[in-house]
Phi, psi and omega in degrees: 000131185262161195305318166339294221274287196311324183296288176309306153318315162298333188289002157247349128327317207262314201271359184258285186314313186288322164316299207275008182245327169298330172272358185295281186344310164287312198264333164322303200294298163328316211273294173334291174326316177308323151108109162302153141265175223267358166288325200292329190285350172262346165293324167285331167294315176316299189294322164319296190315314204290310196288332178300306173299328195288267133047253174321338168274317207280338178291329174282351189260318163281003156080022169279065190288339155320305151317294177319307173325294221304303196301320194297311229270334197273314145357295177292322176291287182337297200290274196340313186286311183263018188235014142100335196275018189204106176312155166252058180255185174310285217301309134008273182251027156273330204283309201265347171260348183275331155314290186316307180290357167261332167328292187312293142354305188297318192278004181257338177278313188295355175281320201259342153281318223026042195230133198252356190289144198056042182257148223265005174292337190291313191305297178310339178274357191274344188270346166293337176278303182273012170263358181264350199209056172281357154269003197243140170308132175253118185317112175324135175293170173302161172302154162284106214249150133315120159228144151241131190283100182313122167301001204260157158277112185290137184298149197203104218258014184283354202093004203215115179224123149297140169216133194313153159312320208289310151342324195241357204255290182310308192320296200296331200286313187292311184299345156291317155340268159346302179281326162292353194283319197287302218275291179341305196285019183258298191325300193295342182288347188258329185258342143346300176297298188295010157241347150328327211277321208281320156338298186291329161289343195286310211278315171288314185300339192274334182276340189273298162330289184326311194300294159278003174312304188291294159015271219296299183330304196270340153314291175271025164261322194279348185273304173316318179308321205260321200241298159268082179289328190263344168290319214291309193299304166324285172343295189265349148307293166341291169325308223271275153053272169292332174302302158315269181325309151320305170264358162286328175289332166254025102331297186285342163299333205259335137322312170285348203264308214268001173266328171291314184307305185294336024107291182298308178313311177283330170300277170359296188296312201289326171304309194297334199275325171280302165327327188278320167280310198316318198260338171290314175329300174324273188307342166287344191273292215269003179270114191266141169291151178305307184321339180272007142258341152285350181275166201138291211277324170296328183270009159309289173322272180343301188309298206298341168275323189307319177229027139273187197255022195226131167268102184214136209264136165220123187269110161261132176226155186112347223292324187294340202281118192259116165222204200290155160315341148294316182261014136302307206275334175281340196284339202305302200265025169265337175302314214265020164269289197300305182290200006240288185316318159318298170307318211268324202255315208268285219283134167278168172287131170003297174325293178276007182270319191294318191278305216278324198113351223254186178270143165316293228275125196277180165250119143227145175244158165223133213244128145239138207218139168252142183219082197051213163313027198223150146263111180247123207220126193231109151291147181176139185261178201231016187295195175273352187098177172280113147332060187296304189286297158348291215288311162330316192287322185283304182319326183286284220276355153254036194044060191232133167324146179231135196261150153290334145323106156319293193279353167296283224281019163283339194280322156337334162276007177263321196281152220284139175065011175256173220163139191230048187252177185265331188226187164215151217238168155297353172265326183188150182129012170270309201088030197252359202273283171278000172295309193291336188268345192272322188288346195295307206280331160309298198296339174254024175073030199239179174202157189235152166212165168214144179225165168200168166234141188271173196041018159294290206138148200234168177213129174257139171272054232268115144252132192193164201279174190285317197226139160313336192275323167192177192182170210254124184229179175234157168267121172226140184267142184200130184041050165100326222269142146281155185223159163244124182241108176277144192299013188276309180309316185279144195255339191176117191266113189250128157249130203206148174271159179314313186300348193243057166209135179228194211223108159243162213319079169046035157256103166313122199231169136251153159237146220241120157082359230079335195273139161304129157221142220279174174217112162242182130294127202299345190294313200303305174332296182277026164092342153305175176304287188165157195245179148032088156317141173271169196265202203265126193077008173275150153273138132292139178285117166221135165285095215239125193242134194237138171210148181032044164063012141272164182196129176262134179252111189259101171281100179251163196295322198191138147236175190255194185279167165247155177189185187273095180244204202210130209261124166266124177287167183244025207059210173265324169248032172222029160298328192228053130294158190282144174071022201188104179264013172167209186202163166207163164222122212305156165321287138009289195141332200286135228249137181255109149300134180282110161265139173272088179324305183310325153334283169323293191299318199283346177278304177339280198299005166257353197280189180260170205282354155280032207261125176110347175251153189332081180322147138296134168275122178306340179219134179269175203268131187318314184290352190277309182082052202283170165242100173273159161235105159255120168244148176165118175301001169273106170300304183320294244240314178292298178300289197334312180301303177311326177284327198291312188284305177311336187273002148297347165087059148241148194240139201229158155256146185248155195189137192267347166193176193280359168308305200274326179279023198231322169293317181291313178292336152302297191276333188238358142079137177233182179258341163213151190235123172248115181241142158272162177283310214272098178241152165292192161029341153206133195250189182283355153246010154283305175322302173311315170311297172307310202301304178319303210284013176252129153307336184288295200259030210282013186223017181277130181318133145225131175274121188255149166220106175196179182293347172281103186268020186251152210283355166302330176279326177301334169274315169288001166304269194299323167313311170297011173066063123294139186268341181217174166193089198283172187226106194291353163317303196235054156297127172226109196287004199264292192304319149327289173324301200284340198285317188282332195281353146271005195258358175279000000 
């Protein structure tokens, strides 16, 4: 091989090694700034050198003469800087990190060009030259060269081999392969058996056939004998012949069947013993440390402090911890959307940190955690918190519901174009920002929350499953249709009857834990009619999918197994469906949609509150006449009721607290009780309690209605065995109606 062919075989080595020398180069630089003690500072000057030489050799061996300067001139600065003859101030490492981004730059032309011309690196070396030499005319850098950059990947005999993504991309793709390949071959291996199975009854059926045959044979062979001997004998050779034949032949099917089987079997083991390493192997080839979604982000940090009024540290912790390289690389810009925004919104000026108490120098870490099939990466600052009124105040002015909740109208900052800065900076006040970390974290089968406290501090949360490639899902049918649900999501698989469903202000719940959780339908959820009523006196399937600290209870038509696919992008024009983050294809053949839960859950919690379950008739029939008992120490509140259910054709009692409804309901005894909580001499959740703890009335509806909206009351409402929990906030006397005549 002549030196030409090795320079261009090295030259995509040399453009994978110059990335790794700019970012030494950068975190070295960042590290010096901090002002090091001085063994440390010396250890970081010792590491300059190395990479600035490395730097410079390896650019001399591809004939980069530009780089090679580059390498000369940072070579001269370093030894200047540390022998004291070249300050280490701002000017310093504005200069030598403004290097590092044309390192970079450079190394981007040469992968996609290989042409260095006009590249911003020519400039930066004349300013390198003149920080050693200001006073002296500085001599034209070297020419500026063409190269082209080799397709072949240079050999690399240390233990270490690049290797292209797209390589390992392909890899990965056949090992999925590989696993449909396996699952196929469980299947044929399952239906094998079951005509074995069927053999074998067949091998029975045959000896019983066999049986009577000869039987018949020898009747009429003794018959035959006596009127034809010589046909008859002829005959019954022929038969008994065939009969013979018959059965070597299905001997030998059943030889043969029981040789496939054992065959599929033994296929079967040698795929699971290859496929399952192979496929660990793939992904170990492919796991990068967290910290390589972290670069960057200090010199981020630095750039947006450096000639402001705010000081801030920034901490990884977790950075060793490795996972795929895909969901590195999608994680990079939602990392540096989330710190920037931390620096600019969240961490306060010098100033106001000093009034508030606080240390200058602000925080934000960004944190990584394995929690199972899951990833959790969370940022967070030590800052004033979210701007609750701001973000209300933007919500009003784009006619968007304003949540009462501190932690609802926080969720207001993903949406695309709101901000809540006063002015716009390059940094922020377009509103571009958290939109982009939330459609980033939709897309990757993921979810984002943010919680904060104020004058604390906010922490955004990122979840999202280990690998982008492929992931363990369970199958449920809705309207006709198969769905695929990945298990990161699911909190829990349910079967349940019409009793085990209750009522909060005329929202259908179950309770999971104690807790209330809304039901809806999955069909209704993905924009169908509505799928499968369960009959009357079934359990239904249900799927209860948790995200961003919510959770939805999903009624689907059936469900199916869980197992292991391989995630198929759906292109460009099936990208942006709703509710839906990928695809797979079944064993079967049949093609399975990915539902994106967090979708799912934030639509759910938007349908009206029955969608997907039976209607109720909202008003009962005049002729049943049923008998309610309403309590409740509010006359007003009390006549209002009283009016509503009668003119519903119900005969109703009235009652000033629960003392007085617990007497009435002794003596004239009712078919349902709608009560307030908060009463004198008995409230409504003693009452409720008497009722259970009674034999007469332990199966009677109660209806709870009152002003306490937190979700503690709503649970210790229904613990005391309620059946509904209505909100006099959000009184709908419609929704009232349908709540009794379904608990009637």
């Amino acid at each position: 091989m002549d030196r030409e062919d090795l320079v261009k075989r090295l030259m995509v080595t040399f453009v994978g090694e110059l990335e790794d020398h700019a970012r030494s180069i950068e975190r070295d630089l960042l590290a010096l700034e901090k002002k090091p003690a001085p063994d440390v500072r010396g250890e970081i000057f010792a590491s300059l050198f190395r990479v600035a030489h490395s730097l410079k050799g390896s650019a001399r061996t591809v004939r980069v003469n530009l780089l090679e300067t580059t390498g000369h001139h940072l070579e001269e600065v370093f030894a200047a800087a540390r022998d004291g003859r070249l300050p280490v101030d701002a000017a310093f490492f504005d200069l030598l990190l403004a290097t590092v981004d044309a390192i970079g730059e450079a190394g981007q032309r040469l992968r996609t060009s290989g042409n260095l011309a006009g590249a911003r690196l020519d400039g930066v070396v004349r300013r390198l030259a003149m920080a050693m030499n200001p006073r002296e005319e500085t001599a034209p850098s070297a020419p500026v060269e063409a190269v082209a950059v080799a397709r072949h990947a240079a050999e690399d005999w240390s233990g270490v081999v690049r290797v292209p993504a797209e390589k390992l991309d392909a890899l990965l793709a056949q090992t999925g392969e590989m696993l449909m390949v396996r699952h196929r071959a469980e299947a044929r291996g399952e239906a094998a058996a079951a005509l074995q199975e069927l053999m074998a009854t067949w091998h029975k059926e045959q000896r019983r056939v066999d049986q009577g045959t000869a039987q018949l044979l020898k009747h009429d062979g003794d018959a035959e004998q006596r009127s034809k001997p010589r046909n008859g004998i002829a005959q019954r050779r022929e038969l008994e012949a065939a009969v013979r034949k018959n059965k070597d032949l299905l001997s030998r099917f059943e030889g043969n069947l029981e040789r496939l089987v054992a065959d599929l079997r033994e296929d079967r083991r040698v795929i699971e013993q290859t496929a399952t390493p192979l496929d660990v192997e793939v992904r170990r080839t492919r796991m990068v440390p967290f910290s390589a979604a972290c670069a960057g982000l200090e010199r981020l940090v630095r750039d947006l402090t450096a000639r402001g009024d705010k000081k801030v540290r920034l901490d990884v912790e977790g950075g060793e911890i490795e996972l795929d390289r895909s969901l590195v690389e999608a994680l990079r810009d939602p990392l540096l959307h989330l710190v920037r925004n931390a620096v600019d919104h969240g961490v306060e000026p010098t100033a106001a940190r000093r009034i508030a108490g606080k240390p200058e120098m602000g925080r934000v870490t960004v944190a990584v955690a394995l929690h199972g099939p899951r990833v959790e990466v969370t940022v967070s600052d030590d800052g004033g918190g979210l701007d609750t009124v701001a973000i209300r105040g933007q919500l009003g002015k784009r006619a968007l519901a304003v949540p009462a909740d501190d932690r609802d109208a926080a969720q207001g900052i993903f949406l695309a174009g709101l901000s809540t800065a006063g002015t716009i900076t390059p940094i922020s006040g377009r509103g571009i920002g958290l939109d982009v970390v939330k459609t980033r974290l939709t897309s990757m089968r993921g979810t984002v929350d943010v919680s904060f406290e104020a004058g604390r501090g906010t922490r955004f949360t990122l979840v999202m499953p280990l690998t982008l490639t492929s992931v363990r899902i369970i199958l449920v049918e809705a309207s006709g249709q198969t769905y695929a649900i990945d298990t990161v999501s699911v909190h829990r698989v349910l079967r349940l009857g019409s009793e085990d469903i209750r009522s909060i202000e005329g929202r259908k719940v179950l309770l999971i834990g104690g807790v209330p959780v809304p039901l809806v339908g999955l069909s209704e959820s993905l924009g169908f009619r509505g799928g499968a009523a369960p009959a009357d006196g079934a359990k239904f399937p249900v799927v209860v999918l948790a995200a961003a600290n919510r959770m939805v209870a999903f009624l689907v038509d059936s469900l199916g197994s869980e197992r292991e696919v391989v995630v198929r992008i759906l292109g460009p024009r099936l990208r942006h469906v709703r509710y839906v983050s990928g695809g797979t294809i079944l064993p079967d053949g049949r093609v399975a949609l990915i539902l994106n839960a967090a979708d799912l859950i934030e639509n759910a919690l938007r349908l009206p509150a029955t969608a997907g379950l039976p209607d109720a008739d909202t008003i009962a029939p005049r002729s049943a006449r049923r008998r309610l008992l309403v309590a409740d120490d509010s006359v007003t509140v009390r006549t209002l009721q009283k009016n509503i259910l009668e003119s519903a054709g119900y005969e109703v009692m009235a009652a000033v607290d629960g003392m007085e409804a617990w007497h009435l309901l002794s003596e004239n005894g009712a078919d349902l009780v709608v009560s307030d909580v908060e009463m004198p001499r008995m409230d409504g959740i003693s009452l409720t309690e008497a009722i259970r703890d009674s034999r007469r009335f332990r199966d009677l509806p109660v209806i709870l209605v009152t002003a306490r909206e937190s979700d503690a009351d709503k649970t210790r409402g229904l613990a005391a065995g309620a059946d509904a929990y209505c909100l006099k906030s959000a009184f709908d006397q419609k929704e009232l109606l349908a709540t009794i005549a379904r608990l009637l």
